[in-house]
BASENU-433503 format. One line per field, with one value per residue (C-alpha): chain; residue in three letters; residue number from 1; x, y, z. Coordinates in steps of 0.2 Angstrom, whole numbers, plus 5000, padded with zeros to 4 digits. Layout:
BEGIN
c: [A;...]
r: [ALA;...]
k: [NUM;...]
X: [X;...]
Y: [Y;...]
Z: [Z;...]
//
This chain:
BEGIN
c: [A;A;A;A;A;A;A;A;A;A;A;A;A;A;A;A;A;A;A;A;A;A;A;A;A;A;A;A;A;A;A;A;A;A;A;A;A;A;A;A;A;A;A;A;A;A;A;A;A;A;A;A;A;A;A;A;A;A;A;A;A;A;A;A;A;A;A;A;A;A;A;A;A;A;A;A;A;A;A;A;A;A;A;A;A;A;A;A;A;A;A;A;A;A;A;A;A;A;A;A;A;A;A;A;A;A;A;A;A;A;A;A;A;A;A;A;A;A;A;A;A;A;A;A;A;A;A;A;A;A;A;A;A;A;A;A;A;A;A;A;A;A;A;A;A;A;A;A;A;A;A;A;A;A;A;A;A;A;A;A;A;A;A;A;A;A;A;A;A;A;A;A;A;A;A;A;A;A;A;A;A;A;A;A;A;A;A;A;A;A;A;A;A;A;A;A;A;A;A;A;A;A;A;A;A;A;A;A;A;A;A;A;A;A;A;A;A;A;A;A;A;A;A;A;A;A;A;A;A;A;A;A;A;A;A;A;A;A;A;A;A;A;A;A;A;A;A;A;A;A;A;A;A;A;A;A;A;A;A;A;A;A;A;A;A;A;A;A;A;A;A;A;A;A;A;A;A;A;A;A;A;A;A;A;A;A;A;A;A;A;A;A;A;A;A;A;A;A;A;A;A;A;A;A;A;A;A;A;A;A;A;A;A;A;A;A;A;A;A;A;A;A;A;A;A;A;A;A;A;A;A;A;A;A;A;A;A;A;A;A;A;A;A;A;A;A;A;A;A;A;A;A;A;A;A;A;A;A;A;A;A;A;A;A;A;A;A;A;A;A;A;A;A;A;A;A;A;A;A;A;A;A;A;A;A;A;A;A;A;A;A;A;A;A;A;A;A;A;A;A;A;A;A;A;A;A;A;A;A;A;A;A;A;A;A;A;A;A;A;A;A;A;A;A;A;A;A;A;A;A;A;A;A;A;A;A;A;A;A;A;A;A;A;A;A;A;A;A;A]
r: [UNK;UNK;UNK;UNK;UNK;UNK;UNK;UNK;UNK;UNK;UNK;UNK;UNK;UNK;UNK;UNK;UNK;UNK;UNK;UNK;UNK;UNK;UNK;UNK;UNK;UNK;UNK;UNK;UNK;UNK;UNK;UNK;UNK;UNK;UNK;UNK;UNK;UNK;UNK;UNK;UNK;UNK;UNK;UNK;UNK;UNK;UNK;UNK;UNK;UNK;UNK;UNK;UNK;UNK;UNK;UNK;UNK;UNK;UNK;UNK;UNK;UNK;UNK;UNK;UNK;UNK;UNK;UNK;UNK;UNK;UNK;UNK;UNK;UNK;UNK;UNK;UNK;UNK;UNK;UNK;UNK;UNK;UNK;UNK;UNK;UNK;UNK;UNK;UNK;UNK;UNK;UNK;UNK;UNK;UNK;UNK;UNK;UNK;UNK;UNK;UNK;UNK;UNK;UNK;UNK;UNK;UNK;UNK;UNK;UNK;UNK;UNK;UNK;UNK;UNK;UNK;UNK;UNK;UNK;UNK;UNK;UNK;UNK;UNK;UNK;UNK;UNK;UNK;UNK;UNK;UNK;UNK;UNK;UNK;UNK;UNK;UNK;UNK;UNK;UNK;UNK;UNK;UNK;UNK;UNK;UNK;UNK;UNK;UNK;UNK;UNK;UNK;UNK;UNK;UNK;UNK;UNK;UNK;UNK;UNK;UNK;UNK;UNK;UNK;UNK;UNK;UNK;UNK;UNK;UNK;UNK;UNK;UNK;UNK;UNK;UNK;UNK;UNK;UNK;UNK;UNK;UNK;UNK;UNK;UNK;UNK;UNK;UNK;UNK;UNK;UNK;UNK;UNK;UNK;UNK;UNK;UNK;UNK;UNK;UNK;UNK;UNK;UNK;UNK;UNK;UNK;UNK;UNK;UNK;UNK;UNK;UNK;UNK;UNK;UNK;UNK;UNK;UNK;UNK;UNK;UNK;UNK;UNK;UNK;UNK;UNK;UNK;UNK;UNK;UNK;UNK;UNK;UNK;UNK;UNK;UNK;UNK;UNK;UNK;UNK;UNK;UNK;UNK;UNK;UNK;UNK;UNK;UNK;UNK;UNK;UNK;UNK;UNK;UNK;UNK;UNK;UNK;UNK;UNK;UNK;UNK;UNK;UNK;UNK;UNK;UNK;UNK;UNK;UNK;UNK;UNK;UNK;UNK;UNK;UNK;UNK;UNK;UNK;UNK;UNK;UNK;UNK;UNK;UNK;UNK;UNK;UNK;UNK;UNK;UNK;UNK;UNK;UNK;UNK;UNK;UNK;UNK;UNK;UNK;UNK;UNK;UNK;UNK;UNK;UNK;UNK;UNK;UNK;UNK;UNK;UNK;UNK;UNK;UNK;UNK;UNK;UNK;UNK;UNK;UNK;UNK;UNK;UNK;UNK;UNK;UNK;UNK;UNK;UNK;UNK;UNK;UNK;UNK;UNK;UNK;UNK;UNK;UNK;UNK;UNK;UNK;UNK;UNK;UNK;UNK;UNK;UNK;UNK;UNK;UNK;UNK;UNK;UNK;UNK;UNK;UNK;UNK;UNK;UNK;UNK;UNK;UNK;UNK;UNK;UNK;UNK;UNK;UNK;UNK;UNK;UNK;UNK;UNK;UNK;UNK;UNK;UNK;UNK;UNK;UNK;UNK;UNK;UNK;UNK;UNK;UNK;UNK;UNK;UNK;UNK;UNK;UNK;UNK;UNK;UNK;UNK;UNK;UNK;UNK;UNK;UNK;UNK;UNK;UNK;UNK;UNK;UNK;UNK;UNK;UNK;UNK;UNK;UNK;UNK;UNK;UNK;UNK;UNK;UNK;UNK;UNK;UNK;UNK;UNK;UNK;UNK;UNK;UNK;UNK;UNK;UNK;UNK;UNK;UNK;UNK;UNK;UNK;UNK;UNK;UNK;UNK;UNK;UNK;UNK;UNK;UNK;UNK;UNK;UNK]
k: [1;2;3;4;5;6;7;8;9;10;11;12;13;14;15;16;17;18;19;20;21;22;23;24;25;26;27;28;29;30;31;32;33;34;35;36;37;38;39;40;41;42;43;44;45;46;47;48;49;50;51;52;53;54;55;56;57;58;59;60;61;62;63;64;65;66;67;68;69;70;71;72;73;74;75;76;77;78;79;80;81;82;83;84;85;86;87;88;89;90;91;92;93;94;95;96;97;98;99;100;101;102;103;104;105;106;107;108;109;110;111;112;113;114;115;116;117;118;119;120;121;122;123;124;125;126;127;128;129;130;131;132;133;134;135;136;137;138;139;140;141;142;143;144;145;146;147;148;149;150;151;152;153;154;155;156;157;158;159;160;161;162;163;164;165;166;167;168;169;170;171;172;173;174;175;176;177;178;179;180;181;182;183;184;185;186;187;188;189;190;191;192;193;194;195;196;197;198;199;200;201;202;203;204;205;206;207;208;209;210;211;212;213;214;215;216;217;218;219;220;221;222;223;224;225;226;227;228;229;230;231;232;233;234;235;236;237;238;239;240;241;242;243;244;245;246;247;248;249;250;251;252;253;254;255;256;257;258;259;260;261;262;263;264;265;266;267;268;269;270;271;272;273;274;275;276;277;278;279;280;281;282;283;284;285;286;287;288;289;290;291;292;293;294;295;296;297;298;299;300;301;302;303;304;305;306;307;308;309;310;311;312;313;314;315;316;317;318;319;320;321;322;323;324;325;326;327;328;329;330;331;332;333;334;335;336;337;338;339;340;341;342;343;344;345;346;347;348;349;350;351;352;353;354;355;356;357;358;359;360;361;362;363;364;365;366;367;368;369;370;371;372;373;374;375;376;377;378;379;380;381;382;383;384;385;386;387;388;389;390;391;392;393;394;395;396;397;398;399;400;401;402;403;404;405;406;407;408;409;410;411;412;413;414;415;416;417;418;419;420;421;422;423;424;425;426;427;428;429;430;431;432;433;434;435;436;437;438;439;440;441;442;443;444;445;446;447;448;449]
X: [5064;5060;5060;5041;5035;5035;5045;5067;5079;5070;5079;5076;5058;5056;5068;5058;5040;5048;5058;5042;5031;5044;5042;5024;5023;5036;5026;5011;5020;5025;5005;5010;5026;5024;5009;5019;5032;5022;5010;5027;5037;5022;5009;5019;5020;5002;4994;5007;5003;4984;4990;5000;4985;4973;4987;4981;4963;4970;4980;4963;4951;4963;4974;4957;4954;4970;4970;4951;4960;4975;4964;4954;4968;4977;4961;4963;4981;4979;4967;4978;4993;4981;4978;4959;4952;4933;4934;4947;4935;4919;4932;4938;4918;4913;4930;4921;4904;4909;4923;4909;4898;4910;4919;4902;4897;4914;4912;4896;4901;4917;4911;4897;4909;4923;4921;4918;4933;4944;4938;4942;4959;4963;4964;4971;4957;4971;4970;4953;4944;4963;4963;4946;4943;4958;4951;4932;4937;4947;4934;4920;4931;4936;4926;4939;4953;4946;4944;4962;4970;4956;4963;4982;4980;4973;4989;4998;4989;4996;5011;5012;5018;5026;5009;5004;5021;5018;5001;5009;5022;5010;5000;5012;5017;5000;4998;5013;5007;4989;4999;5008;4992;4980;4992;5004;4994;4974;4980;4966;4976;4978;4960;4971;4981;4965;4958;4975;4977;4957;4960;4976;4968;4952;4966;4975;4959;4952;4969;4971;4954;4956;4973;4963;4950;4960;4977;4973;4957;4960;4955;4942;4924;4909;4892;4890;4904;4894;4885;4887;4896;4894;4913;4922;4912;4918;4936;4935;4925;4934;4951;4947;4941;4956;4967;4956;4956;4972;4976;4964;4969;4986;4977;4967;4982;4991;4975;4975;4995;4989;4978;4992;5003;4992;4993;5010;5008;5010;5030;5028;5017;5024;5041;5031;5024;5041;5048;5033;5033;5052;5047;5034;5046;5061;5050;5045;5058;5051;5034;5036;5045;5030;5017;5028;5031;5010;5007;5023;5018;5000;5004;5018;5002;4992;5005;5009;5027;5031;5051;5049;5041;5052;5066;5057;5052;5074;5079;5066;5072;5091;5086;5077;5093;5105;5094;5092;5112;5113;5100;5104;5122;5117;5100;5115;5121;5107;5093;5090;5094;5082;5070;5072;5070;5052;5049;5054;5057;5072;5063;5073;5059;5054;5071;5076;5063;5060;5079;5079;5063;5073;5088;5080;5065;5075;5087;5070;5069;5079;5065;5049;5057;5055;5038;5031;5038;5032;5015;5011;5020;5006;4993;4996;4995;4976;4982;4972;4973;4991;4993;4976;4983;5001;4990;4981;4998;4999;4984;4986;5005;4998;4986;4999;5009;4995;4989;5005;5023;5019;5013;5027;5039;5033;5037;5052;5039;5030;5048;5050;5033;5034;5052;5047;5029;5038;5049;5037;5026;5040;5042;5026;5024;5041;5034;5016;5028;5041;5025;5016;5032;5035;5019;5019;5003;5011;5012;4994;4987;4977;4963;4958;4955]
Y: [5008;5015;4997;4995;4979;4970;4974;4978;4976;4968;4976;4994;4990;4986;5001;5015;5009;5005;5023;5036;5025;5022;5042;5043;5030;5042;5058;5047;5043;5062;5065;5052;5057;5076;5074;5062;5078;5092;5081;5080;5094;5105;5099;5082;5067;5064;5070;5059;5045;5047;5047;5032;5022;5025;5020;5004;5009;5021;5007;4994;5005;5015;4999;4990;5005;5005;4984;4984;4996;4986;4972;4980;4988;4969;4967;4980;4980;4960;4966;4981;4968;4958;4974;4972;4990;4987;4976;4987;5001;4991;4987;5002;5007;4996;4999;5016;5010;4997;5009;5023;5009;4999;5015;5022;5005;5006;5023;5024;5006;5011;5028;5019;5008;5020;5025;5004;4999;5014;5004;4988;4993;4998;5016;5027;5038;5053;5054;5045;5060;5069;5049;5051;5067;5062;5046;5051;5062;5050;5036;5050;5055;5035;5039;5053;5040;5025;5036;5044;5025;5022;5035;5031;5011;5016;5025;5012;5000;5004;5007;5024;5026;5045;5056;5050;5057;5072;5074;5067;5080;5093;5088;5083;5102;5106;5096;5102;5119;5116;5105;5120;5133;5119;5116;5128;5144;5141;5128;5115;5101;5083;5086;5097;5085;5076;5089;5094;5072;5074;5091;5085;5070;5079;5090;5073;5065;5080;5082;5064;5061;5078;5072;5056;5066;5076;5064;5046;5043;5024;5027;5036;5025;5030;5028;5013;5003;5006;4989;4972;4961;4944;4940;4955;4958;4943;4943;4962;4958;4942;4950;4967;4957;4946;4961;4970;4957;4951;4969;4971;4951;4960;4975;4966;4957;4975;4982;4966;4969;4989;4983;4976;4991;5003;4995;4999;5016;5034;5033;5016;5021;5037;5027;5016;5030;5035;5021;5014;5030;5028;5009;5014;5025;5013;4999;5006;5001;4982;4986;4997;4981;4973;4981;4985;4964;4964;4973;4966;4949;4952;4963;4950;4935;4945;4944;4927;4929;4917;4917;4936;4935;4923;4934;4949;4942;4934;4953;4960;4947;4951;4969;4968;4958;4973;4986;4977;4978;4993;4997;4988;4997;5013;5012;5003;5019;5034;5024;5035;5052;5046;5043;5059;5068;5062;5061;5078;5070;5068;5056;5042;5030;5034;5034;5018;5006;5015;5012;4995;4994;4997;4990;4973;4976;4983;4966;4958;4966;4952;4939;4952;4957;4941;4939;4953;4950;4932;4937;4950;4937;4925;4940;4947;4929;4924;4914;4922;4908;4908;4925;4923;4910;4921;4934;4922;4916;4933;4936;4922;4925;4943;4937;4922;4939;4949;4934;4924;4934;4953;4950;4940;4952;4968;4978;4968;4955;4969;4972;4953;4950;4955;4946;4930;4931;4937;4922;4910;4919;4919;4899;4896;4909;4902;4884;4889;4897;4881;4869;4878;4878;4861;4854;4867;4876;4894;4895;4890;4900;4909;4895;4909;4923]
Z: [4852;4869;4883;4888;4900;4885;4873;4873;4888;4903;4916;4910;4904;4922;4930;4917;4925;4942;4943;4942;4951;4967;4964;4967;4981;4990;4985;4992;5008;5010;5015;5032;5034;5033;5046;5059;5058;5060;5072;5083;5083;5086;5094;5106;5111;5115;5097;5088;5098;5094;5074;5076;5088;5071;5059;5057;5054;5041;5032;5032;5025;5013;5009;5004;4990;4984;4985;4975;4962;4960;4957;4941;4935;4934;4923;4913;4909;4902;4891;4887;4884;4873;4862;4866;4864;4866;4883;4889;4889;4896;4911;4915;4916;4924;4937;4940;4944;4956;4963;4969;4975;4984;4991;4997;5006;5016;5022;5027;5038;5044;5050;5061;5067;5072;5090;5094;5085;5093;5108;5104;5099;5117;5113;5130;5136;5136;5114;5111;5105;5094;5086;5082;5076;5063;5059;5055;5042;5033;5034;5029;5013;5005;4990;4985;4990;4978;4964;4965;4967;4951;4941;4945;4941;4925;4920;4925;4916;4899;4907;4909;4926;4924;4925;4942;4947;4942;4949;4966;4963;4963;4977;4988;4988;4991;5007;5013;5013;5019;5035;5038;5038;5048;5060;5064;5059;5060;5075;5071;5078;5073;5062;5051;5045;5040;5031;5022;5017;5008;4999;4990;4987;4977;4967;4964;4959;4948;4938;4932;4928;4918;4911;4903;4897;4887;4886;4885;4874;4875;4895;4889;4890;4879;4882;4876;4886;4901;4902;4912;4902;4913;4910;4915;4929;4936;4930;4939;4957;4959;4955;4963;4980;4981;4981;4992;5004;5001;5006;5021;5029;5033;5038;5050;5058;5057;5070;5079;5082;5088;5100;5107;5108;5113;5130;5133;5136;5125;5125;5115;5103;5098;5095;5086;5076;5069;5066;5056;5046;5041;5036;5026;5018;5017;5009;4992;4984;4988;4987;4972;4963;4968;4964;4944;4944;4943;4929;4921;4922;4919;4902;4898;4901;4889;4877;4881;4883;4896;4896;4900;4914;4922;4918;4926;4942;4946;4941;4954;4968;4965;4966;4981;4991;4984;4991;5007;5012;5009;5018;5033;5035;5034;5048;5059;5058;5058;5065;5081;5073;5061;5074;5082;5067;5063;5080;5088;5104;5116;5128;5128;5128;5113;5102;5110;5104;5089;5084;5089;5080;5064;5067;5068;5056;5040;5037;5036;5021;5013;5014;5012;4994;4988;4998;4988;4971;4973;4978;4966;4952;4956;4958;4940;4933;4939;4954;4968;4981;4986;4990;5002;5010;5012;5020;5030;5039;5044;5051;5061;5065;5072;5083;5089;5095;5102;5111;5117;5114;5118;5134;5138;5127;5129;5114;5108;5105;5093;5082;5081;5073;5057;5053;5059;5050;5034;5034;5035;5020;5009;5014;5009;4991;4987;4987;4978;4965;4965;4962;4948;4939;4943;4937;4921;4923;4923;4905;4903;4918;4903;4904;4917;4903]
//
């Protein structure tokens, strides 16, 4: 029998979901990435410094759809776990409704709050209007992103994690080409990118609600689910809104840490740009294990398998250190070719700090593996105020930086943030985990069912 997150060998249980869905993370990171390295070997320095000065607003309002999603499709993967077909499907309807709703409500607000909030974040006059003409049509479109992530979670939910691959696949090809044609043939500009991001993000959207239709009939809600039932609606709002703003506290610190960037001139934030895009490649691994330890332990809670949870979450840990030194050797080596690369430029500004951004940022890694798999443990297992607090420590490390050490630091004060604040998360998520086992209640954490 085929290993599941449930059932057979843990480690390839894991691995099987982990495998395809690391895939699609990267296939989603490919609609950045392939942006930042059009953006800078064909149009300069100046438009890939306005991407990176509204990255941070692109993570907050995107990361609070994919954190909302995450959230129901915890919900629905318990019940999943717990074999419970009829409250499955009112979940996942009512995860549509309040997706469209909630997704609606934060365009509408973060598109009338854009040009202030460029402001506030210390945008340079020279790439104001190239980071908001990017910006406005990614805020305008949020609907189109919160039902992709909607679609996706629900595959992953019953532990398919393989036909969100292949829908990335597909359109990671597709805004590849459409980046190519904006950009370097209909020379739209740093608005191309934008435009290329939403299309592939419609087609993504279309083809696995269409895949469900005609695949997954268990994801499939009648008419009749669609109703308010009192006890899932909270079980899905209060879950949905703790990832979201689980998600959207580190977002907040990560514009609150921008503002403190953007200062220090173009040079500084196009390095910055290149080396946050390779992080955010050179992550998934961890956050992929994260987000996989979620719906392990939320299925494996639904079951009731306690033992196996355990099991799951050391494996992911051990993972996580294993990756890291490798990790660490080789951007030792290649980390200003790798800049250069995504970059385009030979300005030594710019490969410099974004080198030494990586060479101190990646061995990080060897506490934030842990932090995630610690976080999303708790998360999938109904504890939602531990992780908040982890986020809150960040937020207020973030502003301790912007505040207090950048000034005085410059932008070695900005690659030392993120190390030190995720040593101090990790501190506190390994405690919160240490104390729940200590005092038992992880095995009866379904009193919140």
């Amino acid at each position: 029998m085929k290993p599941t997150l449930i059932q057979g060998n843990i480690k390839q249980g894991i691995l099987l979901f982990a495998i395809p869905l690391f895939l699609s993370n990267f296939f989603q990171q490919l609609y950045n990435t392939v942006d930042t390295l059009l953006i800078g070997h064909f149009l300069g320095d100046a438009p890939l410094a306005a991407l990176g000065a509204t990255a941070a607003i692109f993570e907050l309002i995107v990361q609070f759809c994919s954190g909302m999603s995450l959230g129901f499709g915890i919900v629905i993967s318990r019940y999943y776990g717990a074999k419970d077909t009829d409250k499955l499907k009112i979940a996942i309807a009512e995860s549509l409704i309040f997706g469209f709703f909630i997704a609606l409500f934060l365009s509408i607000v973060s598109c009338s709050i854009m040009p202030w909030l460029l402001r506030i974040l210390k945008t340079p006059n020279a790439i104001y209007s190239m980071a908001y003409s990017y910006i406005h049509v990614i805020a305008a479109t949020l609907i189109i992103t919160m039902f992709y992530n909607l679609a996706a979670c629900l595959f992953r939910s019953i532990g398919n994690s393989l036909t969100p691959l292949y829908v990335l696949i597909i359109t990671s090809i597709v805004n590849v080409i459409l980046d190519t044609i904006f950009i370097t043939q209909w020379h739209i500009g740093i608005r191309g990118a934008a435009f290329a991001t939403v299309l592939s993000q419609v087609l993504a959207a279309l083809l696995c609600f269409g895949i469900i239709y005609k695949k997954e009939p268990l994801l499939v809600p009648k008419r009749n689910h669609f109703k308010m039932d009192a006890d899932i609606v909270h079980e899905l709002l209060s879950q949905g809104f703790a990832m979201g703003f689980m998600f959207s506290i580190v977002s907040i610190g990560t514009i609150i840490l921008q503002s403190g960037i953007n200062p220090l001139g173009t040079n500084i934030i196009a390095a910055h740009t290149a080396a946050r895009k390779w992080f955010a490649l050179l992550v998934l691994p961890l956050s992929t294990l994260g987000a996989t330890t979620s719906t392990f332990v939320s299925q494996n809670r639904g079951a009731k398998q306690w033992d196996r949870m355990e099991q799951g979450i050391r494996f992911c840990i051990h993972f996580d250190w294993l990756y890291t030194i490798v990790l660490t050797v080789i951007v030792f080596l290649f980390a200003q070719p790798m800049i250069h690369i995504l970059s385009g430029s030979a300005n030594d500004i710019v490969l410099a700090n974004g080198t030494r951004y990586l060479q101190i940022n990646i061995p990080g890694f060897i506490v934030l593996g842990p932090l995630l798999t610690y976080r999303n443990a708790l998360q999938g297992n109904g504890y939602k105020i531990y992780p908040l607090i982890s986020s809150g420590i960040e937020l207020a490390g973030k502003i301790v930086f912007t505040i207090w050490v950048i000034p005085a630091l410059a932008y070695f004060g900005v690659i030392l943030c993120e190390p030190v604040i995720w040593t101090l998360m990790s501190i506190q998520l390994w405690i919160s985990y240490r104390i729940i086992k200590t005092e038992n209640t992880w095995k009866r954490a379904n009193q919140f069912d």
